[in-house]
N, C-alpha and C positions, 0 to 999 in steps of 0.2 A: 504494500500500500504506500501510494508515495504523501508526501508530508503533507502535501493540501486536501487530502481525502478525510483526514480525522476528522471526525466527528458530523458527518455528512453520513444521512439514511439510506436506505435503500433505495426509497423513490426519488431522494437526490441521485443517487448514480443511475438509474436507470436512468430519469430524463434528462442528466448530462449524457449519458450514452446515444441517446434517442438525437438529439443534439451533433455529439458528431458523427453518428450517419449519414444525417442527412445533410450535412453541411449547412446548421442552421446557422447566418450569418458568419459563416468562412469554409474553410476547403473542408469536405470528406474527408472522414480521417476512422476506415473501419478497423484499423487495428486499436486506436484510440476506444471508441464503442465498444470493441470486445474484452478490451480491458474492463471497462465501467459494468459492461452488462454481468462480467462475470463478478465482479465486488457485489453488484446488488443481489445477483441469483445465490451465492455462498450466504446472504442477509436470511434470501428465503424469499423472495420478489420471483413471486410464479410468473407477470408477463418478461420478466429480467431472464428468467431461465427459458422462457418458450423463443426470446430474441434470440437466446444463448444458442440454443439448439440452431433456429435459423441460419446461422452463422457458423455454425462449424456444418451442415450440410449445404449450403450454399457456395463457403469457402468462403466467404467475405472477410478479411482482414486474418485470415486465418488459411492453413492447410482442409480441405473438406475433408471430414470425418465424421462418417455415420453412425457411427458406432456412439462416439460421442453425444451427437448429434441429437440420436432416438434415449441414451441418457438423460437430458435435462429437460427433452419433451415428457418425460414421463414424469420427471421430478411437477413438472406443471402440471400435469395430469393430475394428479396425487392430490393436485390442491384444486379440481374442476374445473382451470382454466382451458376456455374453447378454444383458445387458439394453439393453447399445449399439445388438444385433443387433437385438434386436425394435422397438427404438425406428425404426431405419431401414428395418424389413420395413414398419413402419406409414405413414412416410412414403410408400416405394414404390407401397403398396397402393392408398392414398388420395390420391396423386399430389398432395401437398402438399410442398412445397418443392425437388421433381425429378417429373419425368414418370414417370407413373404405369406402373406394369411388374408384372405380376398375378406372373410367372414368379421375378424377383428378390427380392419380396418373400417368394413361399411359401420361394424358398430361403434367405431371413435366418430366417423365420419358426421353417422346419425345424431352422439351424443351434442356435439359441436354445433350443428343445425338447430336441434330442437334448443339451444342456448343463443337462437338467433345471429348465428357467425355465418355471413353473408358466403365467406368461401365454401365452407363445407356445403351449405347449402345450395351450389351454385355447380359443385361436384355430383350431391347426389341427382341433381336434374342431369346431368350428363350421363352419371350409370344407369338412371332409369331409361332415357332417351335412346341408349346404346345396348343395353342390357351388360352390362360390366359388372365387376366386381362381386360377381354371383347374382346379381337381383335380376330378377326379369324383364324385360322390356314392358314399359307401362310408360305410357306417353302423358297420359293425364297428371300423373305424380309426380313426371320430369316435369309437365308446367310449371303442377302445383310448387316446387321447389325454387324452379326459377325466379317464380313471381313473387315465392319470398322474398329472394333475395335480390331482384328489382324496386319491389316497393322498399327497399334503404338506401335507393338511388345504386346499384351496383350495378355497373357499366356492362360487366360480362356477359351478367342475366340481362340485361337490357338489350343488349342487343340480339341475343341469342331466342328474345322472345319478340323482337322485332323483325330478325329472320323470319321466324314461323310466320310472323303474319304475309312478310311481303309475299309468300310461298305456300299460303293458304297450307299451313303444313301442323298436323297434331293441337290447333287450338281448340278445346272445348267452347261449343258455340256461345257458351256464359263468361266467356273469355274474350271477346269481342270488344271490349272497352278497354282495352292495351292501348289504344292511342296515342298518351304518353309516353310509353315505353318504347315503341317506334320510333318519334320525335327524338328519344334520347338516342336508340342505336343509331340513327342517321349520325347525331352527332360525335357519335363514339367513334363509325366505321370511318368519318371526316379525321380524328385523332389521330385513329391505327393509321393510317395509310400517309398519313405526313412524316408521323415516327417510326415507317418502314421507309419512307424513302431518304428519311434526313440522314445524311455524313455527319451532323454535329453531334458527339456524345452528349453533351450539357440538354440537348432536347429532351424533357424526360416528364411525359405526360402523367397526371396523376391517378392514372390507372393502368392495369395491363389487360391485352385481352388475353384468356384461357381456351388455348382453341381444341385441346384433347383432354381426357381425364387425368387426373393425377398420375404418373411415374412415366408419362411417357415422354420419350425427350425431343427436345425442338433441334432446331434446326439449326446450323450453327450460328446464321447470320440472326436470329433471331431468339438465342438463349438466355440473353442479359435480360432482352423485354419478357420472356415467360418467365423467368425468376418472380419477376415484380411481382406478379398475382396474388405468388404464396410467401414472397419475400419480406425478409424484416421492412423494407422500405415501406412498402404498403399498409402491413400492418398498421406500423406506426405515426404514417402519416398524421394521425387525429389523437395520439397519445401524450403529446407533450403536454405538461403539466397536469396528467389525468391520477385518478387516485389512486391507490396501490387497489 
């Protein structure tokens, strides 16, 4: 611990971590953050520990290591944080840093969802859509999940239920007042497609889109932007100064 750390809480390190992630008011600095994240996750700061985790399976300021990784997602687990949860439905799923268990992970996935975490939510409208993860193909339940997690403005479901409509594709006819959501993927798919063509790394929209289920990997020209969806960046984006 270095000398200016004494006597600063957990939710001080965590939202000085949260801080320089993102480079609030100066450079990135993720080796910085993963120092802080880990002084507050050692406190016992379950979203310090579910960062922690993001950060060693992501590699952000750090070597990637899953192993680790699915460690301090659980350590958050242990205390019901959703974002802990879904962090370790993903490991599961993707059978990176524990053996892969399609069953375990729908059930972190689920717990995470029904705790109104837009990602996970946003996931299982994709296994239901696709039939993944062991669930069956059931279209109405992929809505149903999307639209949760559209109505907290979540761009991915937004747009991905704005597809359906332009595509007259799996809307339950009582589902027909997505209008909204429309309007917004228009303006999401206007996003993606600036921040697939920009050269400037500093371009960095405040969402990412999710365009396959969890564990599958992108493409290379496009692995930074699918990090973001389930990445600490996103996460935290609305966490600064938020309560333990």
């Amino acid at each position: 611990m270095w000398c200016g750390d004494a006597g600063r809480s957990a939710k001080d390190f965590y939202t000085a971590g949260v801080r320089s992630y993102i480079g609030d008011g100066a450079t990135e600095d993720h080796g910085e953050a993963l120092r802080l994240f880990q002084l507050a996750a050692d406190m016992g700061h379950a979203r310090a520990q579910t960062s922690l985790g993001e950060c060693y399976r992501l590699g952000e300021g750090t070597p990637e290591d899953h192993v680790k990784a699915t460690h301090y997602y659980r350590l958050a687990v242990n205390q019901g944080e959703a974002a802990g949860q879904h962090g370790l439905a993903q490991c599961l799923y993707s059978g990176t840093g524990v053996p892969r268990d399609d069953n375990e992970a729908v059930r972190y996935f689920r717990l995470a969802a029904d705790k109104g975490f837009h990602h996970a939510q946003c996931d299982l409208a994709q296994f239901y859509l696709h039939g993944k993860g062991g669930l069956p193909k059931d279209h109405d339940e992929g809505v149903r999940y999307h639209r949760l997690a559209a109505d907290q403005n979540f761009h991915p479901s937004q747009l991905a239920l704005g597809s359906m409509l332009i595509d007259d594709e799996h809307i339950p006819a009582d589902e027909r007042a997505l209008e909204p959501a429309l309007a917004n993927a228009r303006e999401s798919t206007r996003l993606l497609a600036r921040a697939a063509q920009s050269t400037d790394p500093s371009f960095n929209p405040s969402f990412r889109l999710q365009a396959s289920p969890p564990g599958a990997r992108a493409p290379p020209r496009s692995r930074r932007q699918a990090r973001g969806c389930h990445g600490v960046l996103h996460r935290l984006r609305g966490d600064r100064g938020a309560e333990a």
